[in-house]
C-alpha positions in Angstrom: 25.2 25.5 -31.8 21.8 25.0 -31.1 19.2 24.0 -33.9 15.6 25.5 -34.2 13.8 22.6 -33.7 11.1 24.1 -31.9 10.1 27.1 -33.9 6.6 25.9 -35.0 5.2 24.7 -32.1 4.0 27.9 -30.2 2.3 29.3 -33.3 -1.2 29.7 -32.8 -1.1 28.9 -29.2 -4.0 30.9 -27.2 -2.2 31.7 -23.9 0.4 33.6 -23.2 3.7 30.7 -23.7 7.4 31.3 -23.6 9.7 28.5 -25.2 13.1 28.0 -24.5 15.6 25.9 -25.4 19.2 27.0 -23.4 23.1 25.4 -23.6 25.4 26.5 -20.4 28.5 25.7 -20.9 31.5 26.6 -18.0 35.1 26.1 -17.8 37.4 26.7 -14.6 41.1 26.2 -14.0 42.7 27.5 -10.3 46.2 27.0 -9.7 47.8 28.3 -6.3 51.2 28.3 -5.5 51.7 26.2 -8.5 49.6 23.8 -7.6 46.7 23.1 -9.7 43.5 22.6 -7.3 40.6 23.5 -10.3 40.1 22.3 -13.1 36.4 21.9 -14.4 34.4 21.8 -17.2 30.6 21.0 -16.8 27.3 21.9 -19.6 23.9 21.7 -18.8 20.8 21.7 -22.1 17.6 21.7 -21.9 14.5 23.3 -22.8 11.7 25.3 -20.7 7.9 26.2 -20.9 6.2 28.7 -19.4 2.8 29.7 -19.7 0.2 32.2 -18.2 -3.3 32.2 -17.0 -5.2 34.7 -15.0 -1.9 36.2 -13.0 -0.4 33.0 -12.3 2.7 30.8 -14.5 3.0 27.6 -15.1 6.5 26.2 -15.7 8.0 23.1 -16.9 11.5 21.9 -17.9 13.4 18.8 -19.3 17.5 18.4 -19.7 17.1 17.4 -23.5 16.3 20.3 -26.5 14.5 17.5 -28.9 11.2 18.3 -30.4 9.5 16.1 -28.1 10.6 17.2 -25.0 9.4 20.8 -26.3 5.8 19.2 -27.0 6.0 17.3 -23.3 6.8 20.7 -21.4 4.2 22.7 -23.3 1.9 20.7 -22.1 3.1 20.1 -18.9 3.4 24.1 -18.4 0.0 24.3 -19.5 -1.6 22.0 -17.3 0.7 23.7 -14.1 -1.3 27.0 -15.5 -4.7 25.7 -15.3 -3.9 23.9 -11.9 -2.8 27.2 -10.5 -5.4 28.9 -11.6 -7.8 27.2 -10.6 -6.6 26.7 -6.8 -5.2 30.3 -6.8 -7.9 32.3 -8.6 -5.7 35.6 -8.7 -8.3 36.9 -11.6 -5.6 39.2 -13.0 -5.1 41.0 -16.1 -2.8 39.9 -18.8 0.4 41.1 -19.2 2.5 44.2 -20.9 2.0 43.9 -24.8 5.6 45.0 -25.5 7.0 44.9 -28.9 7.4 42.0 -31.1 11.7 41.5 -30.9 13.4 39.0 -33.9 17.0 39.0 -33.0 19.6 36.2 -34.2 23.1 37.1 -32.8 26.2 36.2 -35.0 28.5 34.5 -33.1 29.6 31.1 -33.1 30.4 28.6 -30.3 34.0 28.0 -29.8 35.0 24.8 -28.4 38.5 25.7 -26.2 40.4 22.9 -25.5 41.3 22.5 -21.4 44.6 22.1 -22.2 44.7 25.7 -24.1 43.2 27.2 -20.8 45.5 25.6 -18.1 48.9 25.8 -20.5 48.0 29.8 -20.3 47.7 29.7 -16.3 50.4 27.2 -16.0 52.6 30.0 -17.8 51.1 32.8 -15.9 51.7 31.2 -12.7 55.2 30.4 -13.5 56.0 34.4 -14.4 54.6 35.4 -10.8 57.1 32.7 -9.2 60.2 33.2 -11.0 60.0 37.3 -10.8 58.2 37.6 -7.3 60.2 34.1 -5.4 59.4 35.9 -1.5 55.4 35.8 -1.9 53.8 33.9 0.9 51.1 32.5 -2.0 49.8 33.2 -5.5 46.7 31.9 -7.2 45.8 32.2 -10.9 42.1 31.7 -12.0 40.5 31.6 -15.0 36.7 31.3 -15.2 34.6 31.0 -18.9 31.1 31.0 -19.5 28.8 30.9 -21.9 25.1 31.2 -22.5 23.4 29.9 -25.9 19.4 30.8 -25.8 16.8 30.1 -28.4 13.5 31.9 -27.7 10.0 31.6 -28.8 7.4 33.8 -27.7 3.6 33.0 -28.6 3.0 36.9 -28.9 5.8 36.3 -32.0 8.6 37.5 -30.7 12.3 35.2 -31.2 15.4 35.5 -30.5 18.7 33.1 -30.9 22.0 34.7 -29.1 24.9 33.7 -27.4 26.9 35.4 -24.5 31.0 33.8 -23.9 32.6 35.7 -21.3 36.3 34.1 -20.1 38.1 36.5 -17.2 41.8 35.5 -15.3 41.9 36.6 -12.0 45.3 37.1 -9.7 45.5 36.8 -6.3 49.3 37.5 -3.8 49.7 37.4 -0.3 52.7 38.8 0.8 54.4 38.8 4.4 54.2 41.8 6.5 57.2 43.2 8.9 54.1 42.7 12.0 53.7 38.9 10.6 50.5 38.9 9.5 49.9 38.3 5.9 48.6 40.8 3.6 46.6 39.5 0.0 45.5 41.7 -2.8 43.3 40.1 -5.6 43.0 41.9 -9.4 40.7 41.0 -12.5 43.6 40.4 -15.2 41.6 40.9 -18.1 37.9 39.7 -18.3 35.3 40.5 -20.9 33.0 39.0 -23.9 34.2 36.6 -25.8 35.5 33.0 -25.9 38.7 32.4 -24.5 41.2 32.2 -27.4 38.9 35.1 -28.8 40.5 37.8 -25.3 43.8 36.1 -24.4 46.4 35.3 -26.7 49.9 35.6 -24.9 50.6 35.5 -21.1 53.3 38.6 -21.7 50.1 40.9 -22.7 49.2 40.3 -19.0 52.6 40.6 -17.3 52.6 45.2 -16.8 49.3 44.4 -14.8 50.9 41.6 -12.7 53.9 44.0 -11.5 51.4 46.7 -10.9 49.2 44.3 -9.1 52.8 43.1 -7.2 53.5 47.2 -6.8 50.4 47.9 -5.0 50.9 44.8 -2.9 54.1 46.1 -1.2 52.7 49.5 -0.5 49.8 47.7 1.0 52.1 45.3 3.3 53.5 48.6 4.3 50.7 50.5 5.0 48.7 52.0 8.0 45.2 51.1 9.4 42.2 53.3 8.7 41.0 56.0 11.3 37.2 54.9 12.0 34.7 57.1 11.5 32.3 59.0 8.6 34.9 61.3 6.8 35.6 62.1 2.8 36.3 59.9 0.7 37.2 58.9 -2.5 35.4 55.4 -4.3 36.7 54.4 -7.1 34.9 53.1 -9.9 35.0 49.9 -9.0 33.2 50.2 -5.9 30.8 53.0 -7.0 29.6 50.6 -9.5 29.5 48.1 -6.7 26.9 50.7 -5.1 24.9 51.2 -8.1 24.5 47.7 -8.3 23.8 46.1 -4.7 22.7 48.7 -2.7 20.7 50.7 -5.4 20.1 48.2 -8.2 18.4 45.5 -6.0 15.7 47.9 -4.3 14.3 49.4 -7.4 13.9 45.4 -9.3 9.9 45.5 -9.2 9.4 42.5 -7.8 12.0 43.7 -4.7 9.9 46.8 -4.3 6.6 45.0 -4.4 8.1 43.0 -1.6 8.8 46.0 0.7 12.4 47.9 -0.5 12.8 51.2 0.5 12.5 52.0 -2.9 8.5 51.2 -2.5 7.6 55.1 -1.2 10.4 56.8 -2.7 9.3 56.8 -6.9 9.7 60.7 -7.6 11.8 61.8 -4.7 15.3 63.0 -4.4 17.3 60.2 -3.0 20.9 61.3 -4.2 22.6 64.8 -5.1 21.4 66.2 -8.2 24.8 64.8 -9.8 23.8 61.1 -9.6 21.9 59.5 -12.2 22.2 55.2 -12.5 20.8 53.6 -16.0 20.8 49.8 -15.9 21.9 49.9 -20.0 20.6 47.0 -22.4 23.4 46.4 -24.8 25.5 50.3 -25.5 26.1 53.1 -23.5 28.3 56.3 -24.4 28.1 55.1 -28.2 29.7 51.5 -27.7 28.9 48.7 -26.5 28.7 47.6 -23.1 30.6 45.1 -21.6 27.7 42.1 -21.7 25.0 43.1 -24.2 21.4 42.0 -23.6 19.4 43.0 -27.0 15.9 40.4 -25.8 15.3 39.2 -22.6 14.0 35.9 -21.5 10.3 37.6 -21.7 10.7 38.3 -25.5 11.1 42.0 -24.4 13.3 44.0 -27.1 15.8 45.7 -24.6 16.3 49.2 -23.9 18.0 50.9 -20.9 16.1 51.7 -17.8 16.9 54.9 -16.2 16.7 54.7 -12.8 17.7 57.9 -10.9 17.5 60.9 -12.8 19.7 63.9 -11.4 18.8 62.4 -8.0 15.6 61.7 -8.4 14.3 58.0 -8.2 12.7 58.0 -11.6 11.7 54.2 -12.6 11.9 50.4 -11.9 13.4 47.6 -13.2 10.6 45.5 -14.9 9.0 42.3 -16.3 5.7 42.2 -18.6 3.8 41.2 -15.3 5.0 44.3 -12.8 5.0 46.9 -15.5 1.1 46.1 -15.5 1.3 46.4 -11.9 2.9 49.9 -11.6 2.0 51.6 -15.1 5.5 51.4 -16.5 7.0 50.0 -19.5 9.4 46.9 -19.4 12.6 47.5 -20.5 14.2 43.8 -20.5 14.9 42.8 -17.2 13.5 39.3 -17.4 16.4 36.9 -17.2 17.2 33.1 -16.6 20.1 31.3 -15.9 19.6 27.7 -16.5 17.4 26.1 -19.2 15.2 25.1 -15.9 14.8 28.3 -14.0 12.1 30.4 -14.6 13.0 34.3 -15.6 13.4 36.6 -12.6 13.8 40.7 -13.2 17.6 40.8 -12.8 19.9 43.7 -13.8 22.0 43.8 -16.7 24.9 46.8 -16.8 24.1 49.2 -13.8 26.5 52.5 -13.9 26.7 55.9 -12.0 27.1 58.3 -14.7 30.2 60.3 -14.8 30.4 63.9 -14.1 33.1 66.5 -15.0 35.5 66.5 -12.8 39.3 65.6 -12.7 40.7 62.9 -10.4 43.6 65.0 -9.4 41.5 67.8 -8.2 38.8 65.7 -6.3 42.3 64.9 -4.3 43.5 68.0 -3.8 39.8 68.9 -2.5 40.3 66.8 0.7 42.2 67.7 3.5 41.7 64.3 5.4 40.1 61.8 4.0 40.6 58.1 1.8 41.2 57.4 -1.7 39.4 53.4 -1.8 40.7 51.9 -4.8 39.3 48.2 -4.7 36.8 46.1 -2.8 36.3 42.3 -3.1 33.4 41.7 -1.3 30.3 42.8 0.6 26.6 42.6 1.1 23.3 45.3 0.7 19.8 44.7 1.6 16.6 45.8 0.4 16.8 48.9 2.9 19.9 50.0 1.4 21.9 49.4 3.6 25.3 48.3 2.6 28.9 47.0 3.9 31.6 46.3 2.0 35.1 45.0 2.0 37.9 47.7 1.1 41.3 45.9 -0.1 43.1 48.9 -1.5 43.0 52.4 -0.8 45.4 55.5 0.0 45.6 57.9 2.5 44.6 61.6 1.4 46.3 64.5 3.6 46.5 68.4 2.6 45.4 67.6 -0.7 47.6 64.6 -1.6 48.0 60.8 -1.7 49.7 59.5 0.8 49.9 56.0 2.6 48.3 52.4 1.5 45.9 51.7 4.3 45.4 47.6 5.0 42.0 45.9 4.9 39.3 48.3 5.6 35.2 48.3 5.5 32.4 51.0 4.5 29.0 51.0 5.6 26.2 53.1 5.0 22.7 53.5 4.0 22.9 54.1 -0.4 20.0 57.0 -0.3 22.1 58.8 2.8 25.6 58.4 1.1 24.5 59.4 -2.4 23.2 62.7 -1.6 26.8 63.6 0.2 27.9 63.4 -3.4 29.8 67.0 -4.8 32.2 65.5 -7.3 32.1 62.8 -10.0 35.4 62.1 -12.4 34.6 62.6 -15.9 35.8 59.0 -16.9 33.9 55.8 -16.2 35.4 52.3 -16.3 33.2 48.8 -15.7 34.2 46.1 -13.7 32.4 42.7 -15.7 33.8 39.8 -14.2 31.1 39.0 -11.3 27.8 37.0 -11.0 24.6 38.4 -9.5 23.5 35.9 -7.0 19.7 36.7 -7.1 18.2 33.1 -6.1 20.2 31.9 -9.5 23.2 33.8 -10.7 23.5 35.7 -13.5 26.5 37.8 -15.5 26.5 41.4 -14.9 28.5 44.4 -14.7 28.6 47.8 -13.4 30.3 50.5 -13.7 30.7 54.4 -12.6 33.2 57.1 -12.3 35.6 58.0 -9.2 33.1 59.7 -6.6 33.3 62.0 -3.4 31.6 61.3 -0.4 30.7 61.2 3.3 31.4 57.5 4.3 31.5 55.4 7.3 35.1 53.8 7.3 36.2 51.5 9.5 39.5 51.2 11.5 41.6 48.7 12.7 
């Protein structure tokens, strides 16, 4: 655990001055086909200065949390201020007064052994083998992280928390009667916590390994996609996927101020009325979300930042210097990785809102049309403009599920596709397992319900 050593030292101080002292601490294990090929453990410390004059920051880091490195990159930050300043001359105002946040999170760092981590793939991997001998591979992956941050603000604000998140990831390939191989990749179990805190027994895992194995054999014999913009089913999975990449990233302020297509569009209808996305702090639907920001790297007490409103583009994501900029209020989206980078407006848990509708009858409304069940990967860019990778999905025909379909993509523009939207499930589910790779990453997750669309699908 980190110790306050640094709590005195930005009382009194005239400028605007964040302090920051930050442990990262990450653990990997990979094992495919039995084979153990991963196995990591690294931690970075440190402690960060930042400090602003006239519209410009000046930054300063050093890998050590003593006292004295705090005093050395105060004043370093300082001087980086007045340098910039002086050669910049931006003249601007200061920034957002927000609300003075003193948050200490209870939770204690757990040490995990290595050996605790790779016994549990080890025996993972060795369930896969002996019940499913034929696959052409397996891999078993296990990925912890964990964040400990201890802020000082000059403006008063503090906060001391600490995020662990540990997630086991599955991956099978599988021979098909063509001879290509098919693969299908699942998140076991992932969420917040330390490792021994979320996984306890490798036979709590075993129902969603046959499922996974289930959905692998329909998919080795399944059929190719028909190209072309039809209905379609995403899952929630890859609607929070949307909300995220292809929504989230053009309405973070300092995207917009850059040129997103989100720049011209504040207060117009860019979805159907049934969409509304909220990038949520800490709880949504009266519990907690799956990795709870309560005070951001600004000092910024957190709250959730509505984004569309019943398809209307309704706000930005915010730090104290754009929220002067446009007139709005921050809401907590300042966030840094590493004790050395400085914070960037980043998202936190982006979700599509669900609506009222049953699954089984947004089915039985399509007469031809896709059920997508999974993606893995893909890319958006500030225009909206999105492609991503479809590893699971189903046939719909008069109504009902019918085939797997193989590895498929969907493309479109997210302001075009979201106002195709007519149904949303009433149930939403998030998907927390991923990094945002903003120019440092960053743990996120997003979420939605099961929506129908117009999408572009592609085809063999």
């Amino acid at each position: 655990m980190l110790h306050d050593k640094i709590k005195d030292l930005v009382n009194g101080v005239p400028e605007y001055t964040e302090l920051r002292a930050q442990v990262n601490t990450n653990y990997g294990i990979s094992i495919v086909s039995g084979n153990l090929v991963g196995n990591s453990r690294a931690t970075s410390s440190g402690v960060s200065a930042r400090v602003y004059k006239n519209g410009v920051y000046g930054f300063s880091s050093m890998g050590d949390d003593s006292e004295e490195s705090a005093k050395n990159v105060l004043r370093a930050a300082k001087e980086n201020a007045l340098f910039l300043d002086g050669k910049v001359k931006k003249g601007k105002p200061g920034l957002y007064e927000s609300p003075i946040a003193d948050f200490t999170e209870r939770h204690d760092f757990i040490d995990v052994p290595q050996k605790t981590i790779l016994d549990y793939a080890r025996e993972t991997d060795d369930y896969i083998q002996n019940k499913y001998p034929d696959l052409a591979s397996r891999s078993v992956m296990i990925r912890c992280d964990s964040i400990e941050r201890l802020l000082h603000v000059s403006t008063g604000s503090f906060a001391h928390t600490i995020s662990p998140r540990a997630c086991l990831y599955v991956s099978m390939t599988a021979e098909a009667t063509d001879g290509t191989n098919v693969e299908l990749f699942d998140v076991m179990e992932c969420g917040r916590g330390y490792f021994t805190e979320l996984f306890h027994d490798p036979s709590e895992l075993y129902e969603k390994i046959d499922t996974l194995h289930e959905k692998l054999m329909a998919k080795r014999d399944g059929v190719f996609s028909e190209a072309g913009v039809c209905d379609c089913i995403i899952d929630s999975s890859i609607a929070g996927m949307i909300a995220h990449e292809a929504v989230g990233h053009t309405v973070e302020a300092d995207l917009v101020m850059a040129g997103s297509v989100a720049a011209s569009r504040l207060g117009q209808q860019v979805a159907s009325d049934k969409i509304t996305i909220i990038d949520f702090a800490h709880t949504a639907f009266g519990k907690p979300v799956p990795l709870p920001v309560y005070v951001d790297d600004e000092g910024t007490p957190c709250e959730d930042a509505v984004l569309i409103e019943n398809g209307i583009l309704t706000g930005y994501m915010n730090n104290k210097e754009s929220a002067v900029h446009f007139g709005m209020k921050p809401c907590g989206n300042a966030r840094a990785y590493e004790f050395s980078d400085e914070p960037l407006i980043r998202m936190r848990n982006t979700a599509i809102l669900p609506g009222k509708d049953k699954l089984e009858d947004m089915i039985a409304s399509i007469d031809n049309g896709y059920y997508l069940t999974r993606t893995q990967n893909g890319q958006a860019d500030t225009t909206g403009e999105f492609m991503f990778g479809i590893t699971m999905g189903y046939e719909i025909k008069n109504g009902k599920l019918g085939r797997a379909i193989r590895d498929t993509t969907i493309s479109g523009v997210a302001f075009e596709m979201l106002k195709t939207v007519d149904m949303l499930s009433d149930e939403i589910s998030w998907a927390s397992s991923g990094y945002c790779g903003k120019k440092q990453p960053m743990p996120v997750s997003d979420g939605g319900p099961a929506v129908k669309c117009k999408i572009n699908i592609g085809g063999r």
